[in-house]
N, C-alpha and C positions, 0 to 999 in steps of 0.2 A: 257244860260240854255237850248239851242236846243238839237235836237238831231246831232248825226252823222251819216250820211249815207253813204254808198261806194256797188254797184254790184259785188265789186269783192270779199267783204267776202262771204263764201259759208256757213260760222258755227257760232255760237256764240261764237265759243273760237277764232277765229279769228276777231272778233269785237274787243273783250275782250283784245286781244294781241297786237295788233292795237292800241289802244288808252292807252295802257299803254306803248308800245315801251319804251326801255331805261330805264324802273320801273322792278326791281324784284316784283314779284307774288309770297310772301311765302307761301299765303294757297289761297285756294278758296274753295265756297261751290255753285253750278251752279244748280238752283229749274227747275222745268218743264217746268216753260212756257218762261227760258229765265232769269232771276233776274238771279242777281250773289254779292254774297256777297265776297269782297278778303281782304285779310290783304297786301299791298304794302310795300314795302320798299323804304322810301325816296333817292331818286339816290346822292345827296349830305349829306343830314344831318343823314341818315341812319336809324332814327325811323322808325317805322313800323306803318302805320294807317289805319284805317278802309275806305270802299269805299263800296258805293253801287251802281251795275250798273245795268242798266235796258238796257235789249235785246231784239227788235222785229224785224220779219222779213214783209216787206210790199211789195205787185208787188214784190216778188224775192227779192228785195233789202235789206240786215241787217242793222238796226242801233241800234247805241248806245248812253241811256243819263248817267251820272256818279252825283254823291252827294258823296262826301268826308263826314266823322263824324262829320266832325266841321260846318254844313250843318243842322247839324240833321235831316235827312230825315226819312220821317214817315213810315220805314220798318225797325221794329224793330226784326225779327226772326232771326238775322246773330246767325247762329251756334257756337257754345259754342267752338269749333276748331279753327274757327279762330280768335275769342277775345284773345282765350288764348298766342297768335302770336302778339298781340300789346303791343307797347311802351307805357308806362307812357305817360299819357296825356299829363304833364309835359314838355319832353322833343320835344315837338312840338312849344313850346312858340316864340321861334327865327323866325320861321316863320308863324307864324295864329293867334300870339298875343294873349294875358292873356283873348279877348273873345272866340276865337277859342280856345284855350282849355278847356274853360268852358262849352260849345257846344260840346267840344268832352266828356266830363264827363257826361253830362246832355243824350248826346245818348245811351254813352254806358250804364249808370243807365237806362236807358227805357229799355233795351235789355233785362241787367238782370232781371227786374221785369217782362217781358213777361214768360221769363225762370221759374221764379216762379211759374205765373198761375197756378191755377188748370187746366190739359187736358179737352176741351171740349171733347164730342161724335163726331166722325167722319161724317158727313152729308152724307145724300143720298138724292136724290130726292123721295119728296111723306112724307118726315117725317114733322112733327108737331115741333116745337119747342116753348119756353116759356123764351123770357130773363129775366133775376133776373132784369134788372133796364131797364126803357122803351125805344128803341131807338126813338130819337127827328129827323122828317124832315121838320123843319119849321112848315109844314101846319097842323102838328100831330103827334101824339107819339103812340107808340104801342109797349107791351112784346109779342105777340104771332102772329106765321109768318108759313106758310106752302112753302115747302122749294123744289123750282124749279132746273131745270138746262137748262142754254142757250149758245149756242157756248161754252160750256166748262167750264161757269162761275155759280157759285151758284145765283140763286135771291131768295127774300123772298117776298110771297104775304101777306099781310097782313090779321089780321081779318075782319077786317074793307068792306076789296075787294078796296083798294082804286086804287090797281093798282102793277105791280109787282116793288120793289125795291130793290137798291142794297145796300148792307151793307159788307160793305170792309173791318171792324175791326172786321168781326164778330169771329174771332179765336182768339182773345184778348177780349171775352166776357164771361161772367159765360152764360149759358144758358142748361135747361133743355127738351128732348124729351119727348112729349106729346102722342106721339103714331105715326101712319103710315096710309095716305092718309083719316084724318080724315075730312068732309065735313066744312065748317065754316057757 
């Protein structure tokens, strides 16, 4: 469950192609910072499955980690393109067995009901928000967060001031703006 490292990719489609050698690549969906969502096609049994692959680049160096759907990996925005490119769960049984495809159904039903969401507001740094239900970090819970940007990454400071956090599902959450650079 490591990663894969190699100097001599220079891209992330070359991670990408690398670690799938020998696999057709029916569709892909490649996000900003590297994620890559693909639809594969089994080199023997020829279904088509879902794969998540995470690409970073570190000292120069690319690597790559992969989670298959039968995995259920907790990145559920794969594009509606390339769901539409996979086999019947079903026909994956031969090999990932009746709980692997149970796992593949259980992901891809997360997928779809992300799809569903209502669209949150687009974030900016400086805006106020208010989630509909409290987010819980062990030591506290809090709806309402003033909304940072650091190395690229959103944080949200709390009311509180407890300190800045991150909050990773926050694009799989209802949440309303408050206003813009309002004092706490």
């Amino acid at each position: 469950m490591g990663w894969t490292m190699n100097s001599d990719w220079k891209t992330v489609m070359d991670a990408i192609n690398a670690e799938f050698r020998g696999c057709e690549i029916v569709e892909k969906s490649v996000k900003k910072n590297g994620d890559a969502y693909l639809a594969v096609r089994h080199p023997k049994h020829q279904y088509i499955y879902a794969v998540v692959a995470l690409v970073r680049k570190d000292e120069g160096e690319y690597g790559i980690k992969t989670y298959d759907e039968t995995m259920i990996p907790h990145y559920f925005d794969c594009p509606k393109r390339v769901l539409k490119w996979l086999s019947p769960a079903e026909t994956m049984v031969k090999v990932v067995g009746e709980s692997g495809v149970e796992n593949a159904k259980e992901w891809r039903k997360r997928v779809h009901e992300y799809h569903a969401l209502p669209k949150s507001p687009k974030l900016r740094e400086g805006m106020c928000v208010r989630f509909k239900e409290p987010v819980d970090f062990d030591s506290f819970e809090e709806t309402d967060f003033k909304v940072t940007k650091l190395s690229g990454r959103f944080l949200f400071l709390p009311r509180n001031n407890t300190g800045l956090c991150r909050i990773r599902t926050y694009k799989r959450m209802e949440f309303e703006v408050l206003g813009e650079d309002q004092s706490w």
